[in-house]
C-alpha positions in Angstrom: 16.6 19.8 -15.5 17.5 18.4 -12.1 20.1 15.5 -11.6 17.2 13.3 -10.5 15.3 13.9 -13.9 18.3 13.2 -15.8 18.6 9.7 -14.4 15.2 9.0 -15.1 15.7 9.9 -18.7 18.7 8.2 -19.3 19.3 5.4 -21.7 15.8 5.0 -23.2 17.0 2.5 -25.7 17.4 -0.2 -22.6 14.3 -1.5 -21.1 15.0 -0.7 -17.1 12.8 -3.5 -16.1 15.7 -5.6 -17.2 17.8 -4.0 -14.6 14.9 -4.2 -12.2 14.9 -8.3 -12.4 18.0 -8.6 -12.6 18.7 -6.7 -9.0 15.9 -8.3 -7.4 17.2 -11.9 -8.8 20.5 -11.0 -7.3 19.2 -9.4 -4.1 17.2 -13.0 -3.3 20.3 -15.1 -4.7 23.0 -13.6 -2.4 20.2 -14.3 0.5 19.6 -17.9 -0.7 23.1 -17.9 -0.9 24.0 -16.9 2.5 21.1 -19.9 3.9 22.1 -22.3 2.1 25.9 -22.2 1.6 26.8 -20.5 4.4 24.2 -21.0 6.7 23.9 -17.0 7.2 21.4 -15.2 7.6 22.0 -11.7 5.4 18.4 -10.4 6.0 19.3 -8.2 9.1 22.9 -6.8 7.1 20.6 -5.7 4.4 18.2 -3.6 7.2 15.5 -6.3 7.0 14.7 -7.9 10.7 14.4 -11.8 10.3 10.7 -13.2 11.9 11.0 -16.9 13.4 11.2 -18.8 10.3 11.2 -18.1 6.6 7.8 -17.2 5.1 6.5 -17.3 9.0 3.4 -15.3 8.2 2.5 -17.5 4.7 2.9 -20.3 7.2 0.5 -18.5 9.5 -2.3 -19.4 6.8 -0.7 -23.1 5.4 -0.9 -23.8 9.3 -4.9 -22.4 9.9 -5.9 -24.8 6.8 -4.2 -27.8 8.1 -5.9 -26.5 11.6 -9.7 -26.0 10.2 -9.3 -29.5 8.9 -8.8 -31.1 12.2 -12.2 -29.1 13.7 -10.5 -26.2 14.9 -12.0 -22.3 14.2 -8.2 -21.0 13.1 -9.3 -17.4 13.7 -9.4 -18.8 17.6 -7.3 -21.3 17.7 -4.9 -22.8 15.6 -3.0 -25.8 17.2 -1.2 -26.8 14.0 0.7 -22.9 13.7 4.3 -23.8 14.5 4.3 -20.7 17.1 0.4 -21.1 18.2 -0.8 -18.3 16.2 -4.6 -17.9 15.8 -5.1 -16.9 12.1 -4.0 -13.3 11.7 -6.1 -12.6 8.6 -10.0 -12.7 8.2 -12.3 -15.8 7.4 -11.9 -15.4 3.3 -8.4 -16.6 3.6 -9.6 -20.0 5.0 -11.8 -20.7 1.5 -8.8 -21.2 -0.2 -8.4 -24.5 2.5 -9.9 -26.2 -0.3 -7.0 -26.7 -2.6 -5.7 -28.9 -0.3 -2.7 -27.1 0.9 -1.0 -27.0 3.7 2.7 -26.7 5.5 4.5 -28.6 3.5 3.5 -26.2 0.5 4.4 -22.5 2.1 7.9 -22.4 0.6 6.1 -22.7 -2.8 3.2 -20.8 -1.9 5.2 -17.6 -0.9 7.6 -18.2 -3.9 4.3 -17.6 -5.9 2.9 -14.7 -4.3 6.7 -13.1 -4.8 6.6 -13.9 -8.2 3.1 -12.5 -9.0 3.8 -9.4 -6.6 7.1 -8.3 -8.9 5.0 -9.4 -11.9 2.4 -7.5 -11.5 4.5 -4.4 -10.5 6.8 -4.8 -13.9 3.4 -5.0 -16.0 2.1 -1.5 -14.2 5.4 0.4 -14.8 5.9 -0.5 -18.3 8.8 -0.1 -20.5 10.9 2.4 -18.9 14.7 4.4 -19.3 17.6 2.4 -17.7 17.8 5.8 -15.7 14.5 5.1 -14.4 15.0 1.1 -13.3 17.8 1.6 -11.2 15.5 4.2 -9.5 13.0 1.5 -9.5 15.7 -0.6 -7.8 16.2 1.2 -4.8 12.3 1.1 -4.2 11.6 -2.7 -4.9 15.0 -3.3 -3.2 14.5 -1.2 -0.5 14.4 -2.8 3.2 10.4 -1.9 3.5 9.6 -3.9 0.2 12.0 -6.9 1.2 10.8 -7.0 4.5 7.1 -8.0 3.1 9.1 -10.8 1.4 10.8 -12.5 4.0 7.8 -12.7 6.0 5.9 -13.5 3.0 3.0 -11.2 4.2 -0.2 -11.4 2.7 0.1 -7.9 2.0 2.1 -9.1 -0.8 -1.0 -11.6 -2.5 -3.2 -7.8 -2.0 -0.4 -5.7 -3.7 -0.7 -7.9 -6.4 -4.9 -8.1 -7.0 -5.0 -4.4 -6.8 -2.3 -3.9 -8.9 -4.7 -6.4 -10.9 -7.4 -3.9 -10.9 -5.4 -1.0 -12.1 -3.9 -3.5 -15.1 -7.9 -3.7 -16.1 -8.4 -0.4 -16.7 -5.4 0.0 -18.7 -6.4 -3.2 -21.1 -10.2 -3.4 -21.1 -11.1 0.1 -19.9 -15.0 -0.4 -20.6 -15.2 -3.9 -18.6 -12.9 -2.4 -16.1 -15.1 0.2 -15.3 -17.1 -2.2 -12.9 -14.5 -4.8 -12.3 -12.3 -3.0 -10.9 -13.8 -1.6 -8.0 -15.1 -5.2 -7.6 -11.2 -6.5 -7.5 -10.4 -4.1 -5.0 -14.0 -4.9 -2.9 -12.8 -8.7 -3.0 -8.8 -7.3 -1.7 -10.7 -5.2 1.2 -13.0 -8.6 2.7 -9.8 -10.4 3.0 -8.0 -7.8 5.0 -10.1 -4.5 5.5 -7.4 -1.7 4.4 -7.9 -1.8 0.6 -11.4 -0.2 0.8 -9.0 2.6 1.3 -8.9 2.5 -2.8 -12.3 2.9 -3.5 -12.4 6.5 -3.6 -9.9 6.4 -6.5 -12.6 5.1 -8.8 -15.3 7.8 -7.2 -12.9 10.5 -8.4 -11.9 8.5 -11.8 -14.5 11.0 -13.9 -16.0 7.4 -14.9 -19.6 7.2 -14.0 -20.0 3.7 -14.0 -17.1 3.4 -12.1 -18.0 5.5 -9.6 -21.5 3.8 -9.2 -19.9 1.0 -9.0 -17.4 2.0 -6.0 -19.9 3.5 -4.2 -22.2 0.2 -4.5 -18.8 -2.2 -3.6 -18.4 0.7 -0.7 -22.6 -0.5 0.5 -21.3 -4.3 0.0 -18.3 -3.8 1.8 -20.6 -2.2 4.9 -22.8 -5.0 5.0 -19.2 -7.2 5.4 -18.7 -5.5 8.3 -21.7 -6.0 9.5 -22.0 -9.5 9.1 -18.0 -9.9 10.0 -18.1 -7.6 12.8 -17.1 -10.3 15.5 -14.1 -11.5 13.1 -13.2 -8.1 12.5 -12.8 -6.8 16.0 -11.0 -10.4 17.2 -8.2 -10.0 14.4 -8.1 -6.0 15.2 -7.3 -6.9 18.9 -4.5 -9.6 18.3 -3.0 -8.2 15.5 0.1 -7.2 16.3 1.8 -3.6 16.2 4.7 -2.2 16.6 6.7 1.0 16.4 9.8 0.2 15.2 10.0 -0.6 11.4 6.4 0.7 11.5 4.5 3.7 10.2 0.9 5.4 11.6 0.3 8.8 13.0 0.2 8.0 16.5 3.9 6.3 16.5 5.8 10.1 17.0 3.1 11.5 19.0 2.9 8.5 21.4 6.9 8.6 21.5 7.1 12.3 22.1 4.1 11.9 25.2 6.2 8.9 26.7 9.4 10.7 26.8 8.0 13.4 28.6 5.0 13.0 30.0 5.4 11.8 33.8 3.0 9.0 33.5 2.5 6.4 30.7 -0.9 6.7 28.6 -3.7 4.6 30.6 -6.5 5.7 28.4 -7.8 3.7 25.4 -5.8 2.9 22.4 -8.9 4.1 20.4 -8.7 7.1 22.2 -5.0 7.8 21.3 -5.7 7.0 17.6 -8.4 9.7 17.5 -5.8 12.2 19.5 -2.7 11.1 16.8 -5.6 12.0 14.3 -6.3 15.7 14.8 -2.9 16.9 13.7 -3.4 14.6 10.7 -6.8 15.7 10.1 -5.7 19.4 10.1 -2.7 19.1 8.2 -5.3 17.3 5.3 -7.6 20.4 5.6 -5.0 22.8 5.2 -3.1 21.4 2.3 -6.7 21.1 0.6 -7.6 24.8 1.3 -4.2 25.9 0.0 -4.4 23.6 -3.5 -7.6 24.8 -4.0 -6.6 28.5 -4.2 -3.0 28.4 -5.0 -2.8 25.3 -7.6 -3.8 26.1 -11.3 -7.9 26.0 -11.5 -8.6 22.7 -14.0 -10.9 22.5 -16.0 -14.9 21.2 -15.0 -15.0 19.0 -17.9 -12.4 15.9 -16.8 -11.5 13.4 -19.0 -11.8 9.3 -17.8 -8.3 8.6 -15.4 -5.6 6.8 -16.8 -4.5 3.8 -15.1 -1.0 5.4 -14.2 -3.0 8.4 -12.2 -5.4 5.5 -10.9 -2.8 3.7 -9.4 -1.3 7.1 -8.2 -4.7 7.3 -6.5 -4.9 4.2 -5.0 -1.3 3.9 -3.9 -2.0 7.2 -1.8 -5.2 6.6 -0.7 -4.4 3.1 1.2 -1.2 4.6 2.5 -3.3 7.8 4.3 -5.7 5.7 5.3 -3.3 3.3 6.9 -1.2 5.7 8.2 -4.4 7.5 9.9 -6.3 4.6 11.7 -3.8 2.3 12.9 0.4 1.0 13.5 1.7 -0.5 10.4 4.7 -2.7 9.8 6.8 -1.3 7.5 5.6 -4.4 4.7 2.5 -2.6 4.0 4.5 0.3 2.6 4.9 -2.1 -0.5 1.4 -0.1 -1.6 3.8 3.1 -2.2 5.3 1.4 -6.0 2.0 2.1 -7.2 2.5 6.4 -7.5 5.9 5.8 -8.7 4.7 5.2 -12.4 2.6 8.3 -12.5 5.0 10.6 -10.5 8.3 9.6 -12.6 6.1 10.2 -15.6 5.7 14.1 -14.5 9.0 14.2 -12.7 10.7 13.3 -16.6 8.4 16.5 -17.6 10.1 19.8 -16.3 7.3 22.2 -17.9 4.2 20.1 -16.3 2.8 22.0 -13.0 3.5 19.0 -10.9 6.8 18.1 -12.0 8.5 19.6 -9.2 5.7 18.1 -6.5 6.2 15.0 -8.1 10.1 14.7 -8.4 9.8 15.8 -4.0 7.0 13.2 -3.4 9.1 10.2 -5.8 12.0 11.1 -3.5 10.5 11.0 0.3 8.7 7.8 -0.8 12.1 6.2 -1.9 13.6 7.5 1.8 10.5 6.2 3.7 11.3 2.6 2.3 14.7 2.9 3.8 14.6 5.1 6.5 12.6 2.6 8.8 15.3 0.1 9.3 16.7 2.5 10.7 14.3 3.2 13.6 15.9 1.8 16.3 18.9 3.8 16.1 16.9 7.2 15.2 14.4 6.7 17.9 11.6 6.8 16.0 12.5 10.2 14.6 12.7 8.4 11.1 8.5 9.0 11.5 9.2 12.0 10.3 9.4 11.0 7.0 6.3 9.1 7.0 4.5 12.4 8.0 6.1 14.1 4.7 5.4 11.4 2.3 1.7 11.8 4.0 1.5 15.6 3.9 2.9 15.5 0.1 0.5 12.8 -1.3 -2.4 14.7 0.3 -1.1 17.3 -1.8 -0.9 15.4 -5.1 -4.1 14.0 -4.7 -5.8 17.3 -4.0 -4.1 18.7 -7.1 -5.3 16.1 -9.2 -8.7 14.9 -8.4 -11.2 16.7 -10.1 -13.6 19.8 -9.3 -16.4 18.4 -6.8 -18.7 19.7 -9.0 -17.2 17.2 -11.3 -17.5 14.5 -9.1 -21.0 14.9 -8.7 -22.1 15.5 -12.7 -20.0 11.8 -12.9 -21.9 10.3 -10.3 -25.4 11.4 -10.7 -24.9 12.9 -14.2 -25.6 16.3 -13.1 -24.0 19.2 -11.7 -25.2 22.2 -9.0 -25.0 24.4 -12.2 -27.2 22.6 -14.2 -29.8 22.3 -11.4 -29.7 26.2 -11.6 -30.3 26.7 -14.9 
């Protein structure tokens, strides 16, 4: 058993969300601390790079309600944003203008959403080892995680409804089975990279819930449709960055500037579809060598758990993220859903993917450091992005099941049985 795995099993007689709380509440208390007594801002010590304000991206939203109720279209302009930010989040966001919120309320608003988002993980992991939450500490402590709270970033509201949606299946499995996909539909129309999730439910060996995701997959198409305008205005201001950022083009793009002799006047689509290829065959050949090297399983698959659901979901959003566009490191808050799933195999030495899962717990706990770090790395810290990507491909393609499967869950009937 490996030092790592010995952590994770030690103390069991102490609940480590305990020590989890109680390093988040001291994390936020020294930073309140340094505000208000001190008049310090600790964020940047602690690798976490302060926006304009407090909360200035939950402020982004209080200011478009207080904006739409003057006549304004917030997604176009939004005279009342301290900073004269259009709203950077799609039209759903605005329904909750009826509750009568506005500026005066963000402080309270992103307290909330910080709340819930904690909450909600602490429910997901469970009772755990003491060994185990100070491992959790270094992820919800980490400066990726920390940097979604400071900013307050919607992401944050998201983590917490899909998180929602893997709770479900664990307490009402036979309910969840359609509301679930239909949490994680309602997460994608507010900001389009939670469809990313749907597949987990495909892949769940749930019939229902696979009909379901595949039907919230047509609903979500015709939201595009109908959104499209909205869609592409938010895509072209929204932000991006490289440092304190992850995507697939960000080493690429930094390896063709440094030596190419002319900077990249093509399109940015273009350059996305380009950072995509090495991606795309990296996928293909981690699935070709799990299919023939990885233990065969077995064509009859029993329903997910919610632990290997979240596993799922957690690695699906970050590929897809990490394949179609720059992210800010924030939306790396989506990598604490493997962790309860992977510590669960790394704590079992004899289980095939204990191994796989005690490399993949560790890059993921690196990437939520490492990118504070960016600046002073030049971008080379991008190279743990690409391992956390290459080994969740992996664990997902050792752990969904057969195809065949897939289908007999779906349409209740396999290639072999239309044979026979």
């Amino acid at each position: 058993m490996s030092h790592l795995q010995r952590l994770l099993t030690w103390r069991p007689d102490i609940d480590g969300r305990v020590i989890v709380t109680v390093a988040v509440a001291t994390y936020l208390g020294i930073i309140a601390a340094g505000r208000l007594e001190w008049g310090i801002d600790l964020w940047p010590y602690l690798g976490v790079p302060s926006g304009p304000a407090l909360f200035s991206d939950a402020r982004n939203v209080t200011a478009a309600w207080e904006s739409e109720r003057l006549g304004y279209d917030p997604l176009y302009e939004s005279p009342r944003d301290p900073w004269r930010r259009p709203l950077m989040y799609l039209r759903p966001w605005l329904l909750l203008g009826v509750l009568g919120l506005d500026q005066s309320h963000t402080f309270v608003l992103s307290t909330i959403l910080i709340a819930a988002m904690f909450t909600s993980f602490a429910l997901l992991v469970g009772r755990v080892t003491a060994g185990t939450g100070i491992v959790l500490v270094f992820a919800v402590c980490s400066p990726a995680v920390m940097l979604a709270v400071e900013r307050a970033n919607m992401d944050i509201a998201l983590f917490s409804i899909v998180t929602v949606s893997i709770l479900l299946w664990r307490v009402v499995p036979d309910l969840a089975r359609v509301a679930s996909p239909i949490v994680v539909l309602v997460a994608a129309t507010a900001k389009i990279y939670p469809i990313f999730a749907l597949p987990a439910f495909v892949v769940s060996s749930s019939r229902r819930a696979a009909r379901a995701a595949l039907l919230c997959a047509a609903a979500f198409g015709v939201y595009v449709v109908y959104s499209f305008r909205d869609i592409a205005h938010v895509a072209a201001i929204a932000t991006q960055g490289e440092q304190f950022s992850y995507g697939a083009r960000i080493l690429p793009a930094h390896l063709y500037h440094h030596f190419a002799i002319a900077r990249w006047s093509g399109p940015s689509a273009l350059k996305q579809a380009i950072a995509i290829v090495p991606l795309a065959l990296i996928a293909a050949a981690i699935a070709i060598y799990v299919h023939r090297h990885v233990s065969p399983r077995s064509h009859e698959s029993t329903v997910a758990s919610a632990a290997l659901i979240a596993l799922h979901v957690g690695a699906l959003i970050y590929l897809g993220t990490f394949a179609a566009a720059n992210n800010f490191d924030y939306r790396l808050v989506f990598l604490l859903l493997p962790l309860p799933q992977l510590i669960e195999w790394a704590c079992m030495p004899a289980h095939r993917l204990s191994r796989l899962a005690v490399a993949t717990l560790v890059a993921i706990i690196v990437l939520l450091w490492v990118g504070s770090l960016s600046q002073w790395l030049d971008l080379w810290d991008e190279l743990a992005s690409w391992a956390v990507a290459a080994l969740l491909a992996v664990v997902v393609a050792a752990t969904v099941p057969a195809l065949d499967s897939v289908r007999k869950s779906v349409f209740g009937v396999t290639l072999a049985d239309r044979t026979t």
